[in-house]
N, C-alpha and C positions, 0 to 999 in steps of 0.2 A: 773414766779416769780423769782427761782433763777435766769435766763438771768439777768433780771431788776435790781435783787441784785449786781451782779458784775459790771453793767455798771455802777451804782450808784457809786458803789466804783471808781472805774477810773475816776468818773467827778471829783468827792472829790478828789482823788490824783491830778487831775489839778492844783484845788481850794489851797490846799496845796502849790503846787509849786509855786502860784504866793506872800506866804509868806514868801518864803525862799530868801537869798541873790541873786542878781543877777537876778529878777523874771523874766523878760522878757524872759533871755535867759532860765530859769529852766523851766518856764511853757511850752515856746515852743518844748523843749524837751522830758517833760511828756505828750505832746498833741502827737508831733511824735510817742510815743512810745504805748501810750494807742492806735492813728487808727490804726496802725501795729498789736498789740496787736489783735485788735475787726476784722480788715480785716480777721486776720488767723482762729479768732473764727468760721467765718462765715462757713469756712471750714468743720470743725469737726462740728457745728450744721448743716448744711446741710446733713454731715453722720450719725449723730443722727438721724435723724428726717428719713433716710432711712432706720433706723436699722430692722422694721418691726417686732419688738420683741412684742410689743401690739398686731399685730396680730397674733401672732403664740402662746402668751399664752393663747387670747383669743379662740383659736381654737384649746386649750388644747395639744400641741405641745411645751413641754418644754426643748425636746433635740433640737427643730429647733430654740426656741429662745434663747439657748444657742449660739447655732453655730452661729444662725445672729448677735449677739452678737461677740462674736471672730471674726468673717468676718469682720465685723466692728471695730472693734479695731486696725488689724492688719491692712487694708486700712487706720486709721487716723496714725500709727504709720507711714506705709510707706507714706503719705503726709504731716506728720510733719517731717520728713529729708528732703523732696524734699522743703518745704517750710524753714527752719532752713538753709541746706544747701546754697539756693538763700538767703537770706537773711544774711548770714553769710560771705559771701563772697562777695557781690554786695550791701553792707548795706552803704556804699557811693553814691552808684546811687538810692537807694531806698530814703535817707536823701534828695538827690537833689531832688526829686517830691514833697519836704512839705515846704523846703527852698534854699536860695541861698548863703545864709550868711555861711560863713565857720566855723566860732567858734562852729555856733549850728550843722551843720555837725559831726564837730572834737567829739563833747559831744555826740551828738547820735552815733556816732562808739564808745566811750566807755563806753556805757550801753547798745550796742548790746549783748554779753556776756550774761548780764542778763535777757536779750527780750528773747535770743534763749533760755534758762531754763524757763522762762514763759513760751511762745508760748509751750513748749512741755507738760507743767503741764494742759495747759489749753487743750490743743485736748485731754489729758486723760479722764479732767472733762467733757468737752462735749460730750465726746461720755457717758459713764456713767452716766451723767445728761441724755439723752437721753433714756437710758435704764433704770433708775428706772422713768421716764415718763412713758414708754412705761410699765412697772411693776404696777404703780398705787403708784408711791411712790414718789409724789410729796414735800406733807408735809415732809416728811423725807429727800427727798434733799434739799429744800430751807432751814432745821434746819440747815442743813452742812453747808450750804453755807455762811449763815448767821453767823451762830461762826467760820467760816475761817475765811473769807473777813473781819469780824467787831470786832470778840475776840480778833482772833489773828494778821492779816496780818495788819490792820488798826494798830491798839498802836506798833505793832511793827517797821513799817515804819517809824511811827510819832516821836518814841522816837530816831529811828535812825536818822532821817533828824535833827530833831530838839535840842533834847539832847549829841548826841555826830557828833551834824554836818557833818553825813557822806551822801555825795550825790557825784556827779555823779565826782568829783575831786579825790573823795576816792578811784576810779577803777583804 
């Protein structure tokens, strides 16, 4: 369910961009940014879902689903550099595999920036969505997630885009 929550959110931020000025070029740039976004996810839920922390509490082992916990953090930490770094640097040839057009290029290198502090908030979440799965604490992630993504990060986006028209010119 949280997954489902967040992806929600990213279609709607689409949906969004194709009301803002310039839509063609905006939405194509929030669609680049949201697959990039979901590609890297893929990552860190892949790590999650290896954390094997359900199994070790279930098997009454709560220093090991510590540890598998930490092991895993520290493996998304070290693959979100390796991924931030490629993408931080080579975020021109990654642009050219979604488009050919240069303008929308030029706009996706300046909300790279904010893709790399994404991409790095979201391997935190998934891996931690992962471990309170694995903990039994679903209902209690999808709350979280649900007052991020829809309390907070939503109206705040929207009053940004919309009220003080800051989008991807503002960078």
């Amino acid at each position: 369910m949280c997954t489902s929550l967040e992806y929600w959110t990213f279609e709607i931020l689409v949906l969004l961009a194709g009301l803002m000025p310039e839509s063609e070029t905006t939405t194509s740039v929030v669609a680049m940014c949201v697959n990039t976004e979901t590609i890297a996810y893929m990552i860190s839920y892949g790590l999650s879902a290896a954390a094997r922390v359900s199994n070790e509490i279930g098997a009454g082992n709560i220093g090991k689903a510590k540890q598998a916990m930490a092991v895993t953090l520290k493996l998304a930490i070290l693959a979100v550099l390796i991924v931030d770094t490629a993408l931080g640097f080579g975020h021109k040839y990654w642009a050219n595999l979604f488009s050919d057009n240069a303008e929308i290029i030029h706009k996706f290198s300046s909300m790279t920036p904010l893709l790399l502090v994404s991409i790095l908030f979201d391997f935190i979440q998934g891996i931690l969505s992962g471990v309170a799965r694995g903990c039994g604490w679903q209902r209690f992630a999808m709350c979280i997630n649900l007052a991020t993504f829809y309390c907070v990060g939503m109206p705040i986006g929207a009053v940004l885009a919309f009220k003080f028209n800051f989008s991807y010119k503002g960078l």
